[in-house]
N, C-alpha and C positions, 0 to 999 in steps of 0.2 A: 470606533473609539481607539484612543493611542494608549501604549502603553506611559508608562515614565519615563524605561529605557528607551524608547523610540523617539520620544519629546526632547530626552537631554541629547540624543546622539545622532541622530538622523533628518534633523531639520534645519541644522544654522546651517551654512558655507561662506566662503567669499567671492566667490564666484559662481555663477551658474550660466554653462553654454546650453542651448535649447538647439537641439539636432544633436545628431550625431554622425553625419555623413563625412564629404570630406575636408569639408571646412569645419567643422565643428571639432570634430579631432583636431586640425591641427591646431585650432586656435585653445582650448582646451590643453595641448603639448605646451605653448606659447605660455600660456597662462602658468602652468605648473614650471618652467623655465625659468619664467619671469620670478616669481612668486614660491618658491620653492617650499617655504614654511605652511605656504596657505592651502585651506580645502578648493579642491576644484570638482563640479559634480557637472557631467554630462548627462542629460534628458535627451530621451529615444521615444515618440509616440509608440514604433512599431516592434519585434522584436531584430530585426535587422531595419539601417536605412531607410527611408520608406518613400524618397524620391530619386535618384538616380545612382547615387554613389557605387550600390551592388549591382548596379541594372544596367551599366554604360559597355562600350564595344568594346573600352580598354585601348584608346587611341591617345600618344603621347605627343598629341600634336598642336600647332599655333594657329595653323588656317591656311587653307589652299588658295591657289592663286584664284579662280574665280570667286572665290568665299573675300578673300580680303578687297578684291574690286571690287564686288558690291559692298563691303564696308564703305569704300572708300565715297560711294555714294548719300552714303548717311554721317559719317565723321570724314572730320580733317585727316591731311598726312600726319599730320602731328600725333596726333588722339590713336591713329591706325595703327600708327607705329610703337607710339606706348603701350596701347591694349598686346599688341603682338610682344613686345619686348615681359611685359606684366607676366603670359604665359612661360615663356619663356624662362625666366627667373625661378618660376615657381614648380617648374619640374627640374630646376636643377637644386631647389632646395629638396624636395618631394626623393628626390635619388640620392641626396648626401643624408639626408635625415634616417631611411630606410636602407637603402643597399640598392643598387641594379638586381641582386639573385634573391633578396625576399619579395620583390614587386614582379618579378620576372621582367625586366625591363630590357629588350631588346632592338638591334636596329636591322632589321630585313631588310628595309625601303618601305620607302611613302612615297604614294604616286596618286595624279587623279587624273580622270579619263575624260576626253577634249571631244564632245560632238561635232559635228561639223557646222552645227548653226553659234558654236561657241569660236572658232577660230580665230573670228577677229580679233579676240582678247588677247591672242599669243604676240600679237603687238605691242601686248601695253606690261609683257614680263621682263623685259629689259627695266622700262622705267619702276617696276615695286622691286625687283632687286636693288638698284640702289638705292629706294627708299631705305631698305632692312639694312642694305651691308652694314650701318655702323654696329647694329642688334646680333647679327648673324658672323661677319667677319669674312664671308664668302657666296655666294650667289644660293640664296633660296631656294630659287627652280632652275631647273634646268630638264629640256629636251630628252624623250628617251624613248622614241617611234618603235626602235626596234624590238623593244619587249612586248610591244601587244602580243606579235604574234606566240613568243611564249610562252608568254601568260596565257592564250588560249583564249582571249576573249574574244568575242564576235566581230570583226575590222571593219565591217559593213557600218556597224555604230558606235566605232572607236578610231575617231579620227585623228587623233593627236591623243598622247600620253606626255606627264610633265613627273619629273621625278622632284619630292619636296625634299634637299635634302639635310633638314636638321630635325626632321621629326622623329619617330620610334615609336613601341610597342609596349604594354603591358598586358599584368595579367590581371585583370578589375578583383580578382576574389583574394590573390596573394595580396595585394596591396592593402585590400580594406582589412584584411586579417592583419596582416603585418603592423598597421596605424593602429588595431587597437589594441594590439598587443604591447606597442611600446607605448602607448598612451597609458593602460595600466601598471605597466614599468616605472612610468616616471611620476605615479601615486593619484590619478587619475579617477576618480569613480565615476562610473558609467551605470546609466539605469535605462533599461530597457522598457517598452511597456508603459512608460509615462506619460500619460497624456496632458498637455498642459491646457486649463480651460480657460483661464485667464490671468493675466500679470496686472499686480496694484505696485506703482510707485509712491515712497511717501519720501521726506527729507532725508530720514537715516537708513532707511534700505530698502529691497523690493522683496515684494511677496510674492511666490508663485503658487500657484492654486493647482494643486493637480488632484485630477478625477482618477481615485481608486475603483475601477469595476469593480472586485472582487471585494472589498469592505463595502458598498455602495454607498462610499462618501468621500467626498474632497479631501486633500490634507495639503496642509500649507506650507510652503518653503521659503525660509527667507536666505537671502544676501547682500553683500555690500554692490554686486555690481553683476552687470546683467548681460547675455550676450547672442544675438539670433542669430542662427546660422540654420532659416529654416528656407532658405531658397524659393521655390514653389508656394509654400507656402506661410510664407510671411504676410501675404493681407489679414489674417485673423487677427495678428496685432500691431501693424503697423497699413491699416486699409487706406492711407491715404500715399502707398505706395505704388511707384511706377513700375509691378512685377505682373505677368501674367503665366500661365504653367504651360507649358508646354509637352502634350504627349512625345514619347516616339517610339517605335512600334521596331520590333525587334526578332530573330529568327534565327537559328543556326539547324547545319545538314547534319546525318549522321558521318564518320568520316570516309572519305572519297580516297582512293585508290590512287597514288600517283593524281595528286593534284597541281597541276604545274604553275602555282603561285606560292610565293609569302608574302608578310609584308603586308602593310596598311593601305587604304585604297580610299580616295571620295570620287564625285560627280556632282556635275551640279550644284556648283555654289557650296557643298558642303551637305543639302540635303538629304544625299545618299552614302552613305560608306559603308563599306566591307572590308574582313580580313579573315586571312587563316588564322584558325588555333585548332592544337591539337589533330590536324590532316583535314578537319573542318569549316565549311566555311560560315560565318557570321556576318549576318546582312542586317542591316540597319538603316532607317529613314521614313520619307516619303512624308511628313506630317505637313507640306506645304499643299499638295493633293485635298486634304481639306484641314484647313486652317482653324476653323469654325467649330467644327468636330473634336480637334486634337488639343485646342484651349480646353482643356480641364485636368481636375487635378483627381480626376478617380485614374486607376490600375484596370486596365480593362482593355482587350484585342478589338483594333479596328479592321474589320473584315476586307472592308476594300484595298486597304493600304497593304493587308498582309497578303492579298490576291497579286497585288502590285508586284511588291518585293520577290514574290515567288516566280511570276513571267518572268520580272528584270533577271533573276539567277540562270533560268534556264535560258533567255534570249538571248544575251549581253555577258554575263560573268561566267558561265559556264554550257556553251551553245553544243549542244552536241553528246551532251555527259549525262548520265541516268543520276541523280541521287533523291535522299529522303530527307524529309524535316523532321528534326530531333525533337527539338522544341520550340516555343512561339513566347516572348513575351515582352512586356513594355516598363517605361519608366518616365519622372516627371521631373522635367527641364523648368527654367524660369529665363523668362526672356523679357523685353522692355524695350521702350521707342530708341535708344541704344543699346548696341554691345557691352558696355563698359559696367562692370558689375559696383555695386552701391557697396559702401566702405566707407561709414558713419558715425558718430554719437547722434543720436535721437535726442536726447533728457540727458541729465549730471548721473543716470544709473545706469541707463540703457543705452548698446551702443549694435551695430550689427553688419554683416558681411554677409551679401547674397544677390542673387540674381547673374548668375553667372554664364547666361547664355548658350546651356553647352558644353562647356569648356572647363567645367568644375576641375579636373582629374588635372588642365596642364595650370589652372589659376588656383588653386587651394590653398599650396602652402603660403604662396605670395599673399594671397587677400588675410591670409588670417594674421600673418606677422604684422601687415597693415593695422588689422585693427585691433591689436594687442599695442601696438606702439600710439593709440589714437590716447592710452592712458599717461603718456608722458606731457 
């Protein structure tokens, strides 16, 4: 049961963002921008994020060259070039909104490592440079053989290196601290712990219904306008959506002694990536290994994939070198028959941003400004 004070004070707003990751905050910031006079209440199922926002490698990046050729197999140059441009924009709002020194945003280099049955591709990085130059303003990739061997990785299965070079680095824990600290700044309420069990639209507002464990009853929310930013999982109330989750399974060493890398790192279409932090390394991927398995949206180690990851460290990114794993763990992506993440009104109340393929961290600030302007 509700008190009075809880009746008269804790249930209107005019807006309600549903997540709180890293769309949600910003469009939530957006919203209190736009709207400065009005309530804006952030809804959290878990007590932190609870699909990828705190769980990602912390890569400030748009897409490697093998990653955007096979885009290019699924969308146009057009569409390619946008999606790539979209990122793009939105870590430079993501770095003026915050700072470079509360995200920790750094540029070491970004590079990705060229198999030998990949080669022929290094033909076709003339032609996606000029795709981007008008985006980029300077050549994307370019050639950089001679750091493998500094880098220390195995040459036997690193046939070519390509340096990305507008990408960089973050710190995923500074950032997600930093966003919701200035999100409460700019008068923001955030509720953690919320689970929302289902949303009713009617003519003058929407209702959300959320499940109290601890009272063992529902209690209702309404507002004037409504806004999902639940990525993953968004089919609970928009099920006739084209979003599927996507695990990916995740590890970092303890730190390694004279490690002779920085700087951000993929393979493989984007599958795989690694980077340093903190003298350690953080390895990330493999969820195309089984595809079938990593569709879901539970938190949970895939045994094989993290067997995977652990040969690839010692084989390939570090051949020769003694270390330990620190920790092991995963997060949940949203992917779809494209790249290009959905940025919507659904209904006259409900409107939403997600399916980000990935790429939450460089498309955030961009998709939420998006769909904060979809109110105009």
């Amino acid at each position: 049961m509700l008190s009075y004070w809880e009746q008269q004070s804790f249930l209107q707003y005019d807006h309600i963002v549903i997540g709180a990751g890293i769309v949600g905050l910003h469009t939530a910031i957006e919203l209190k921008e736009k709207y400065p006079q009005q309530r804006v209440l952030v809804l959290e199922r878990s007590l932190f994020p609870y699909g990828a926002s705190t769980r990602n490698a912390g890569f400030a990046c748009m897409g490697s060259l093998t990653e955007l050729l096979d885009d290019l197999q699924h969308m146009t140059e057009d569409e390619t070039v946008q999606l790539y441009e979209r990122r793009k924009v939105g870590l430079q709002f993501l770095r003026k909104r915050l700072g470079d020194d509360a995200i920790g945003y750094k540029e070491n280099g970004s590079y990705e490592l060229i198999s030998e049955d990949e080669l022929p591709l290094l033909l076709q990085m003339e032609r996606l440079n000029d795709l981007l130059q008008a985006v980029t303003g300077k050549p994307a990739f370019v050639m950089a053989n001679e750091r493998v061997a500094t880098f220390g990785f195995a040459q036997n299965k690193v046939s070519a290196l390509i340096e990305n070079t507008c990408e960089g680095e973050l710190h995923t824990g500074k950032m997600m601290r930093a966003l919701t600290d200035f999100a409460l700044q700019q008068g923001v309420e955030i509720k953690t712990g919320a689970m929302v069990a289902a949303i009713e639209e009617s003519e003058l507002q929407v209702t959300v219904i959320l499940h109290d464990a601890q009272r063992k009853e529902d209690v209702n929310l309404q507002c004037k306008q409504i806004y999902l930013c639940t990525n993953a999982f968004t089919k609970q109330f928009l099920p006739q959506e084209d979003v599927t989750p996507g695990r990916g399974q995740v590890l970092i060493t303890e730190p390694i002694a004279k490690l002779p890398f920085k700087g951000v790192f993929h393979f493989d279409k984007g599958y795989y990536y690694f980077r340093e932090i903190d003298n350690r390394v953080l390895f990330g991927g493999g969820r195309h290994l089984d595809f079938e398995g990593e569709t879901t949206n539970e938190i949970a180690l895939h045994n094989t994939i993290q067997q995977d990851l652990e040969q690839k460290l010692q084989e390939l990114i570090l051949p020769g070198q003694s270390f330990k794993i620190a920790q092991r763990w995963s997060g949940i992506m949203a992917f779809g028959k494209t790249k290009r993440p959905i940025v919507q009104r659904f209904s006259p109340r409900i409107a939403g941003a997600f399916r980000m393929g990935g790429m939450g961290v460089a498309l955030g600030a961009a998709v939420a400004k998006e769909l904060v302007s979809l109110d105009e």
